[in-house]
C-alpha positions as CSV (number, residue, x, y, z in Angstrom):
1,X,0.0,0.0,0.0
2,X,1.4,3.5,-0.7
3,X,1.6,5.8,2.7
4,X,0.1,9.1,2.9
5,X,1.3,11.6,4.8
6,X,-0.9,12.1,7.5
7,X,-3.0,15.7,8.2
8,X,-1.1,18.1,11.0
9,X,-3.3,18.4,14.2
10,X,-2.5,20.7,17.8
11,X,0.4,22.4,17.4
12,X,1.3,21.2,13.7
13,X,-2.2,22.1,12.9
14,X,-1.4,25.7,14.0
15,X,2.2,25.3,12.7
16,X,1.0,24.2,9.4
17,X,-1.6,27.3,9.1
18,X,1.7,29.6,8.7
19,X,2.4,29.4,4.0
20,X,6.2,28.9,4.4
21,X,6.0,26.8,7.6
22,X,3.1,24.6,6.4
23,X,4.6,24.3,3.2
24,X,7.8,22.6,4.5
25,X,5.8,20.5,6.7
26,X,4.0,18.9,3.6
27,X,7.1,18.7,2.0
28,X,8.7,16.5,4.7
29,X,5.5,14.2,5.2
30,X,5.6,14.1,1.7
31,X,9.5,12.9,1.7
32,X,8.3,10.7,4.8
33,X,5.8,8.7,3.3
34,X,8.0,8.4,0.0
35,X,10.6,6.8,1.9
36,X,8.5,4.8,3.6
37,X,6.6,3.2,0.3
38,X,10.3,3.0,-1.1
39,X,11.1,0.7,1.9
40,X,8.0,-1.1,1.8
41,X,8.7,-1.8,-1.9
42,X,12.3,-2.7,-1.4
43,X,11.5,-5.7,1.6
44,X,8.8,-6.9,-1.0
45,X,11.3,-7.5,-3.7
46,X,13.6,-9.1,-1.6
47,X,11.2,-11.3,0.2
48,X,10.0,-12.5,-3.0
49,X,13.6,-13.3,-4.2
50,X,14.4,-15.1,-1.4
51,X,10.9,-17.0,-1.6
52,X,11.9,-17.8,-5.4
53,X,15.1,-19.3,-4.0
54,X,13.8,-21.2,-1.6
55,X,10.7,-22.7,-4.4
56,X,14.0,-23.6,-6.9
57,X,13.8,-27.1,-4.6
58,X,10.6,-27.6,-6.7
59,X,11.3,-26.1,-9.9
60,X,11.6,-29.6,-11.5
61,X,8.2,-29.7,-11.3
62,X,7.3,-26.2,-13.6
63,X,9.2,-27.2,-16.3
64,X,6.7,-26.9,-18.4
65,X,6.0,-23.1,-18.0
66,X,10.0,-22.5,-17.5
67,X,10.2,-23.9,-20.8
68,X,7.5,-21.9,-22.5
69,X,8.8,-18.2,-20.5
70,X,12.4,-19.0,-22.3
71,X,11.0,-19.6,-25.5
72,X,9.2,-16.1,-25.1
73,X,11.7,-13.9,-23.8
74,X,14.6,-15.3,-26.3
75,X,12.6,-14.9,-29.3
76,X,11.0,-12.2,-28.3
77,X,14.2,-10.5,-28.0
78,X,15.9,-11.6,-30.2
79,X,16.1,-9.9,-32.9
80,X,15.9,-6.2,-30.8
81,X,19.3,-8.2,-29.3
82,X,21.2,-9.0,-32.5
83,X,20.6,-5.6,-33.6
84,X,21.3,-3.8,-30.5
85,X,24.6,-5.9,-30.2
86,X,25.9,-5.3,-34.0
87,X,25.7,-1.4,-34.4
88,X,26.9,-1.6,-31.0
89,X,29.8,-3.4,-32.1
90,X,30.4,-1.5,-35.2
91,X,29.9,2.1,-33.8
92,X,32.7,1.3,-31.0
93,X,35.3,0.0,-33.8
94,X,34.2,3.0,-35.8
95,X,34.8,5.5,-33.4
96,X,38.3,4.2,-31.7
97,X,39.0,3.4,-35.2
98,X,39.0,7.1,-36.0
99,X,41.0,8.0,-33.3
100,X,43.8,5.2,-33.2
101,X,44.0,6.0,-37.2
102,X,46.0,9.5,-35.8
103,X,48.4,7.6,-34.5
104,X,48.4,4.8,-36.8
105,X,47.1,2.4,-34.2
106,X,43.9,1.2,-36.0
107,X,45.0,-2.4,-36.2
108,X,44.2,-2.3,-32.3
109,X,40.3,-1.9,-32.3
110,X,40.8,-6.0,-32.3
111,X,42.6,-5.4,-28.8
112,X,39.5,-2.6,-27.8
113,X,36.1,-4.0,-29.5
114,X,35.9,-7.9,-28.4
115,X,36.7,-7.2,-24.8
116,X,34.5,-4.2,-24.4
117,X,32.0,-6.2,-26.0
118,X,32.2,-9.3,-23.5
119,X,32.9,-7.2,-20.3
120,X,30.8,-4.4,-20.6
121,X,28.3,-3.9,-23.8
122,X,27.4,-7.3,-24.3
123,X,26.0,-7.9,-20.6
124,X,24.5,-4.4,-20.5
125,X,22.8,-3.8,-23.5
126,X,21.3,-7.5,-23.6
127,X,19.8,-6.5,-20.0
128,X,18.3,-3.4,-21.4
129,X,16.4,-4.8,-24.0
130,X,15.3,-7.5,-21.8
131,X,14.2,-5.3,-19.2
132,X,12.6,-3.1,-21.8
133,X,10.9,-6.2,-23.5
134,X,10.6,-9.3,-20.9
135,X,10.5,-7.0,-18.1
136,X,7.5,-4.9,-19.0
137,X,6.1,-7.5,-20.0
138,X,5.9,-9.9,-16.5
139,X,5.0,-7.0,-14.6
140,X,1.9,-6.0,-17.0
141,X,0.8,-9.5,-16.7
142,X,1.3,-10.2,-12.8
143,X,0.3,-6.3,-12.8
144,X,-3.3,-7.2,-14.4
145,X,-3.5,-10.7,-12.5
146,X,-3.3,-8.7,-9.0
147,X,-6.1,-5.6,-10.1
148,X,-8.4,-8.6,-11.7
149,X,-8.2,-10.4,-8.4
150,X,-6.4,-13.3,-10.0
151,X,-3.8,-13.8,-7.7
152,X,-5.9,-13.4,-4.7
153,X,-7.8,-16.7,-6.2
154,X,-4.7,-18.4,-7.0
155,X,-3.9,-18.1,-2.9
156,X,-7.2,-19.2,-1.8
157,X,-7.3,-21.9,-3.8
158,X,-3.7,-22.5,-1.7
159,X,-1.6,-22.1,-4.9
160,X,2.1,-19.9,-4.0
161,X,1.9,-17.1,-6.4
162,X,5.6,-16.8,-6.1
163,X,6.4,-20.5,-7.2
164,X,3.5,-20.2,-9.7
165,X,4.3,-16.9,-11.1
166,X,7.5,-15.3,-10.1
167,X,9.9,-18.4,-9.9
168,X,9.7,-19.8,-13.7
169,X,10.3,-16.1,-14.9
170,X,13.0,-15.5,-13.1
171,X,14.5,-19.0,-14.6
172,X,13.2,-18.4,-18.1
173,X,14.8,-15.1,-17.7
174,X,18.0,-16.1,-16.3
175,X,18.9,-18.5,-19.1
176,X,17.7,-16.3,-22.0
177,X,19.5,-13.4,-20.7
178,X,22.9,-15.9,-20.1
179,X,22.6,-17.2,-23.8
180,X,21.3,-14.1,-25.6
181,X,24.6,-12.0,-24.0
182,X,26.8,-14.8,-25.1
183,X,25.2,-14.0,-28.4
184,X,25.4,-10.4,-28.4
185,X,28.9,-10.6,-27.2
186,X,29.9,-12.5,-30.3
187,X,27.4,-10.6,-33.1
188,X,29.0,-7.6,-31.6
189,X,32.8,-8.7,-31.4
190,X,32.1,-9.7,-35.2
191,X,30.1,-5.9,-36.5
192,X,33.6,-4.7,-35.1
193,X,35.7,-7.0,-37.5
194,X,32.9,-5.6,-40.8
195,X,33.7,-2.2,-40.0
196,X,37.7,-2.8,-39.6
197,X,37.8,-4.0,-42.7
198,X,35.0,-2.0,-44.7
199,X,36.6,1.4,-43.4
200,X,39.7,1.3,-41.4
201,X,41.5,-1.6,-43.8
202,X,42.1,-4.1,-40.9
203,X,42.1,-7.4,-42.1
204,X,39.7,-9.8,-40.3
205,X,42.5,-12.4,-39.5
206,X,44.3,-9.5,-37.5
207,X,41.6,-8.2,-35.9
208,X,40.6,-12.1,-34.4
209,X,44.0,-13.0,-33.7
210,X,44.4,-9.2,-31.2
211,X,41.0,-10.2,-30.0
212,X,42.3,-14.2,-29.1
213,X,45.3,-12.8,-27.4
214,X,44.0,-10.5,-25.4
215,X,40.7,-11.9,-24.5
216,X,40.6,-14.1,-21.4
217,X,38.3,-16.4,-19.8
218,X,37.5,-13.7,-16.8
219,X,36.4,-11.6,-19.3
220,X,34.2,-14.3,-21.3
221,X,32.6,-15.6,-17.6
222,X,32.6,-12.3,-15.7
223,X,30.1,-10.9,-18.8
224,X,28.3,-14.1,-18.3
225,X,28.2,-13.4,-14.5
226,X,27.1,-10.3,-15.2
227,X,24.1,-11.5,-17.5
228,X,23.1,-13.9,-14.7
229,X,22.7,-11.1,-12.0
230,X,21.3,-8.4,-14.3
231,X,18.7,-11.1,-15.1
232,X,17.6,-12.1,-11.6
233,X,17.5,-8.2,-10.4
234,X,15.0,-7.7,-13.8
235,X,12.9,-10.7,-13.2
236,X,13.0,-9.8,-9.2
237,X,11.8,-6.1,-10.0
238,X,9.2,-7.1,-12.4
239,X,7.3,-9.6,-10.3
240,X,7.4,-7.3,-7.5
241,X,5.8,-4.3,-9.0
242,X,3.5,-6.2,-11.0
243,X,2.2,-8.3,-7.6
244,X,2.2,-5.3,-6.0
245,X,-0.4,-3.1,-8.1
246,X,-3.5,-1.5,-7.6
247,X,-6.0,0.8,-8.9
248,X,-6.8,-0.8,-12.2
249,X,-5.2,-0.3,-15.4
250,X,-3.5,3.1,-14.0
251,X,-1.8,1.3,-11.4
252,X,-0.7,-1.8,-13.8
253,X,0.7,1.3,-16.3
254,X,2.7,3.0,-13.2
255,X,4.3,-0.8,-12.1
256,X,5.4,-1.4,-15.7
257,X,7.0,2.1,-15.9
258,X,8.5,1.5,-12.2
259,X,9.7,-1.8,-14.0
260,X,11.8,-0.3,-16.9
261,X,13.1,2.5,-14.2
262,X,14.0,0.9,-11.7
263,X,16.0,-2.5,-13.8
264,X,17.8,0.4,-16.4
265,X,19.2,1.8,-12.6
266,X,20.2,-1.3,-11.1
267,X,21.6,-2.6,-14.2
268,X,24.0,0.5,-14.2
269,X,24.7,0.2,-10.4
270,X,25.5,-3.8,-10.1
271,X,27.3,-3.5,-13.7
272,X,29.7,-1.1,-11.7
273,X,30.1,-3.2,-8.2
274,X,30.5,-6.5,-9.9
275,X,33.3,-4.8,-12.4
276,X,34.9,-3.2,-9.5
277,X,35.0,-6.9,-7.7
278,X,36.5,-8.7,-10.5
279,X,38.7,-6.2,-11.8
């Protein structure tokens, strides 16, 4: 439920009647009740992580539906992916391309292109399509299950929404968004080698061989790492808002926009601590 700051009686009452006095006073019960929705919205995702966890005992048993989510989110991103990972690839060769050419140092974009791609742009902007996509997507539906009164049956009929619901899509999501960055990673690594050789005359061999050197196994498994825990924050954010909304359609709208939000800034944040941690 969202707090609301409560109305100013006795001495706040009289406090509140004074234009700049009162005015601050809303402003701070309006901060107050912020936090305390933010709080209330931050224990719900993490208890439903932690109930997802726990229900993964039992997971053999939703195959089915863990099967189907996969199929959905990987091609129904797939394409947005390979796209998203190619001019991704080919706009960083062609733009430390330029710049090495001044120094006649273009050859290198094989050192640059692959590795960024595996540590860094494959991971990240694989998440953000899947949030964008897969994300929205879970919490409009768990978002219209909740205002319809669905999940409320589910639990009287003394189904778990979480292992119901939440737990195969946060599966589903964590395998599509491991293989789809693998993917990206490579679609990406190779729009660098096109553009190398289309515009900055760096033969394809070269450019593979630089990459092969320098690219290690840390660098292929920490972007798969990465993929794993961008997934599970997505999924966990989804399910959450979309459980967690109210007053109809408006309210399924605002937890799909809370969705995209909220996964784009977490994305950014754990890309950060986990590249701090491994390198």
């Amino acid at each position: 439920m969202v707090s609301r700051p409560s109305e100013p009686n006795g001495v706040a009452a009289f406090l509140a009647s004074i234009p700049i006095v009162g005015m601050i006073y809303r402003r701070i019960a309006a901060m107050n009740a912020w936090f305390e929705n933010a709080c209330d919205g931050a224990g719900h995702a993490l208890d439903l992580l932690a109930h997802s966890l726990r229900a993964l005992a039992s997971a053999h048993k939703k195959t089915d539906a863990i099967v189907l989510q996969t199929y959905k989110a990987v091609f129904g991103s797939l394409v947005i992916v390979f796209l998203t990972a190619l001019f991704s690839g080919m706009i960083l060769a062609l733009q430390t391309g330029i710049e090495l050419q001044r120094y006649n140092q273009e050859s290198s974009i094989g050192y640059l292109v692959p590795v960024a791609m595996f540590r860094e742009m494959g991971p990240v902007m694989t998440a953000i399509s899947l949030a964008g996509l897969i994300g929205a997507t879970y919490a409009a539906e768990l978002g219209t299950m909740k205002v319809s009164e669905e999940l409320d049956a589910l639990e009287v009929m003394s189904i778990d929404p979480v292992y119901f619901l939440a737990m195969p899509r946060m599966i589903a999501l964590s395998l599509s968004a491991t293989a789809l960055t693998l993917i990206a990673n490579i679609i990406g690594s190779v729009g660098g080698a096109v553009v190398g050789q289309a515009y900055l005359n760096v033969d394809a061999g070269l450019y593979f061989r630089n990459a092969e050197t320098l690219l290690a196994a840390k660098d292929v498994f920490g972007g798969l790492l990465k993929a794993l825990v961008f997934a599970v924050t997505i999924s966990t954010i989804a399910c959450s808002q979309g459980m967690r909304a109210e007053h109809g359609a408006e309210g399924v709208g605002t937890a799909t926009m809370r969705t995209v939000v909220y996964s784009f800034t977490y994305i950014l944040m754990f890309d950060y601590l986990i590249g701090w941690a491994l390198y």
